[in-house]
C-alpha positions in Angstrom: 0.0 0.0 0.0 1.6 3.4 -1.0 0.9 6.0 2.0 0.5 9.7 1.3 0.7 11.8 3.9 -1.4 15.1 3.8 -0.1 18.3 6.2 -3.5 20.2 6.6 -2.0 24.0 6.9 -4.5 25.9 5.3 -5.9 28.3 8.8 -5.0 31.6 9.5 -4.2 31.2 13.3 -6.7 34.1 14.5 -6.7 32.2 18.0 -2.9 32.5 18.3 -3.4 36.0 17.4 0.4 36.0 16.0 -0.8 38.1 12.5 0.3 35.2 10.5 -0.5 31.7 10.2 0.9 29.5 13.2 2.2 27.1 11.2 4.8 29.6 10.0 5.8 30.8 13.5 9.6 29.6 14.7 10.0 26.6 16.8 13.5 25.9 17.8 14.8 27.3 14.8 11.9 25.7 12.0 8.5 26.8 11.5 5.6 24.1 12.6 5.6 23.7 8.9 8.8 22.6 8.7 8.9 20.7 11.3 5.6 18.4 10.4 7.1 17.6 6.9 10.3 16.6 8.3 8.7 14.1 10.6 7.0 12.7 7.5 9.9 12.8 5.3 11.9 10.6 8.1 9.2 8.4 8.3 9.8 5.1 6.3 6.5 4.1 5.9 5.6 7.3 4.2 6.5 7.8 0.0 4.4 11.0 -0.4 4.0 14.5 1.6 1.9 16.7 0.0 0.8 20.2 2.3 -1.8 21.9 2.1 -1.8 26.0 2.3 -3.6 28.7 2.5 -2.8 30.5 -1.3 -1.8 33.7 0.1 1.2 32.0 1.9 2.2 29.4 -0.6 5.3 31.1 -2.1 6.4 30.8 1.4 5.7 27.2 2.1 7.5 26.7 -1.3 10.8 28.4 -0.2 10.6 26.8 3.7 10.3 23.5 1.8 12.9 23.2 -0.6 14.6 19.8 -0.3 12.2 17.8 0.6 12.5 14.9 -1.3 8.9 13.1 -0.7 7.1 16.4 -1.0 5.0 16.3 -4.0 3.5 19.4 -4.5 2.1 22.5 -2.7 -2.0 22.9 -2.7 -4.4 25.5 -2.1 -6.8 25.0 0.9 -10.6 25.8 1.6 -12.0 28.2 3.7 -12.4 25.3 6.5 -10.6 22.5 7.8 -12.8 20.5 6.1 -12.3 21.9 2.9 -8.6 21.6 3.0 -9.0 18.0 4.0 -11.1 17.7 0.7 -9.0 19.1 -1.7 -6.1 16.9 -0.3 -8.3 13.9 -0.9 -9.2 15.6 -4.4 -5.6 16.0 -5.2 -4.4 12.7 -4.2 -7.4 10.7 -5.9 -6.8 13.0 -8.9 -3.0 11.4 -8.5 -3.8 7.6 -7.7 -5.9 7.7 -11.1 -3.4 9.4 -13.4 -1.1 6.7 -12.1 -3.6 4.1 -13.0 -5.0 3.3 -9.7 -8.4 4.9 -10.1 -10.3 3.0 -7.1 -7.3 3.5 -4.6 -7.6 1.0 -2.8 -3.9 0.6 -2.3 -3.6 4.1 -1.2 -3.9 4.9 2.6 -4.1 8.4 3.4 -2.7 10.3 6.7 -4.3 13.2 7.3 -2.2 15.5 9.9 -2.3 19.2 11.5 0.0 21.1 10.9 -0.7 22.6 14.6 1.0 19.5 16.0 4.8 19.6 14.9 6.0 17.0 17.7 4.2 14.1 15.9 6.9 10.8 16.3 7.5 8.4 14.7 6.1 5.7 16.3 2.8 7.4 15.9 3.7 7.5 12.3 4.4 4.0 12.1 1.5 2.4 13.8 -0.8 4.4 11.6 0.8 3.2 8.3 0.5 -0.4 9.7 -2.8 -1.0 10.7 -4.1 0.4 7.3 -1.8 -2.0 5.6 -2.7 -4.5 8.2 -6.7 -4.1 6.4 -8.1 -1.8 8.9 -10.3 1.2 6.5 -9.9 4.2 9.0 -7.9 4.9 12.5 -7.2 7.1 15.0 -5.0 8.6 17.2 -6.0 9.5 20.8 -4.9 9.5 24.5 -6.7 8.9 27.5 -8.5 12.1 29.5 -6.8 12.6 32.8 -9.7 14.7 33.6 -13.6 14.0 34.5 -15.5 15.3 31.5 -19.1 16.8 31.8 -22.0 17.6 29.6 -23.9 20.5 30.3 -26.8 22.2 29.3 -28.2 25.9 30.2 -25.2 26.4 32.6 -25.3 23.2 34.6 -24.4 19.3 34.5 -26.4 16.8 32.7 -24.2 13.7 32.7 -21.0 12.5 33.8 -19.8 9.9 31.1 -17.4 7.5 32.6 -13.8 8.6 32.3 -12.5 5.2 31.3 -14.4 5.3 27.9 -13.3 9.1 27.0 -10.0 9.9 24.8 -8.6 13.0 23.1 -8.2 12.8 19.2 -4.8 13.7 18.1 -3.5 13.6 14.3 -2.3 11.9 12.4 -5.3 10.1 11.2 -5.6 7.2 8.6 -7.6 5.7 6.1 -8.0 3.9 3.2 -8.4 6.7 0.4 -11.8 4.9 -0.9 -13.8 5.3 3.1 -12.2 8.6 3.1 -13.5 10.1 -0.2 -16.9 7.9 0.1 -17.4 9.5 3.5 -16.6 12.9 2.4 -18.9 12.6 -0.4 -21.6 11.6 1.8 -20.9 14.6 3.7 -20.6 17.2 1.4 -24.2 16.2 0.4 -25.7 16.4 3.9 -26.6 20.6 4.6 -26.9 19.7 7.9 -23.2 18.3 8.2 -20.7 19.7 11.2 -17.3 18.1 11.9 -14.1 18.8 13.6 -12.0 16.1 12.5 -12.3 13.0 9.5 -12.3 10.1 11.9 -15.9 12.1 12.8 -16.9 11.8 9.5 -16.2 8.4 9.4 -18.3 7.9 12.2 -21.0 9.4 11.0 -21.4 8.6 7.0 -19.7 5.1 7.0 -20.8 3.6 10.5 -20.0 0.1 9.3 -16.6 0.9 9.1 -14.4 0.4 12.2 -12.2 3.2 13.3 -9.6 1.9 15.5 -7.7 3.6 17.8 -3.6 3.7 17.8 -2.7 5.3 20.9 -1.5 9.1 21.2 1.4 10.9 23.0 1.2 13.5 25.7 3.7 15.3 23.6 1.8 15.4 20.7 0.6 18.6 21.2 -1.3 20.9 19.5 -0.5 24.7 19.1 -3.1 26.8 19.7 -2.8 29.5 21.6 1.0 31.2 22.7 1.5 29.2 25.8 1.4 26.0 23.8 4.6 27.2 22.1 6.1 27.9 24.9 5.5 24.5 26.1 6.7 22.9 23.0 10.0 24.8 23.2 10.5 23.1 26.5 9.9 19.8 25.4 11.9 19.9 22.9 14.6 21.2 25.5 14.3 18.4 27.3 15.1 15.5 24.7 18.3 17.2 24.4 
């Protein structure tokens, strides 16, 4: 199975509130960018990288990414993070059937934010292996170390049990037929809301089993300034 892996940088960062995209701010020396292909491009199991950006900051991406060798190409992305996971799907279906593979169904798909530059390899690897191992979708998520509530009109409904509640992370993988099937189903549905893919999944293909590869505590994501500041020091400390 040939495994593309999709770096989903297309937002703005308005919650960082830097005045450019996160993705481009400096993290011990390299950009969140940078540093999300690299992981990719050390990653054996992978033999594609294509990112995803928003068009006013492509020529950038282009310069920062000189070198990469499994970098493929450079694509716009949608006003959502939905969109820019569709026209990553688009672009490598549109690729899988040029090349004569036109169902893709020996094409898994890693779809990762480029808010989380501390991805490892491990994480990497398990993905790629359980879609090659026949599973159609997975994801990556660790355990809450805190009690979760739903709530309702300013007080507490229910209190699900802690033991059965994890926190998505990215990469996640799939098959690049349930991924494009589910998409399609979604794009059809006006009443469609989702923050990640494995949620689509979920919701348009329920026969399909997502399985869940487990997640690092240093797989964090950036979103707001003090996040960098913790990544900084994590990265400190493997030195």
């Amino acid at each position: 199975m040939r495994m593309v892996a999709a770096v989903l940088a297309g937002g703005t960062g308005q919650r960082f509130g830097a005045g450019m995209p996160k993705q481009l701010l400096s993290l011990d020396g390299r950009t969140l960018l940078e540093h999300c292909v690299a992981a990719f491009e050390e990653a054996p199991p992978v033999d594609e990288i294509i990112v995803v950006m928003d068009p006013g900051h492509a020529t950038r991406a282009e310069k920062l990414l000189r070198g990469y060798r499994k970098l493929s190409g450079i694509i716009a992305g949608g006003a959502t993070r939905t969109e820019s996971a569709r026209n990553a799907i688009a672009a490598i279906r549109a690729a899988e059937k040029a090349a004569g593979n036109a169902a893709g169904d020996d094409c898994g798909v890693l779809l990762h934010d480029a808010a989380r530059p501390l991805v490892d390899q491990r994480i990497i690897a398990d993905c790629a292996a359980a879609l090659r191992a026949g599973a159609g979708a997975v994801g990556v998520a660790v355990p809450s170390s805190d009690t979760i509530v739903v709530a309702d009109g300013g007080a507490m409904r229910h209190m699900p049990r802690r033991d059965t509640l994890l926190r998505c992370q990215t990469p996640q993988g799939f098959r690049l037929p349930v991924i494009a099937r589910a998409h399609e189903l979604a794009r059809a549905d006006p009443g469609f809301t989702a923050t990640d893919d494995c949620g689509v999944v979920l919701r348009y293909l329920p026969e399909v089993t997502v399985r869940v590869i487990p997640g690092s505590e240093r797989n964090i994501k950036i979103t707001y300034p003090r996040d960098l500041a913790i990544a900084e020091a994590l990265l400190k400390a493997d030195r």
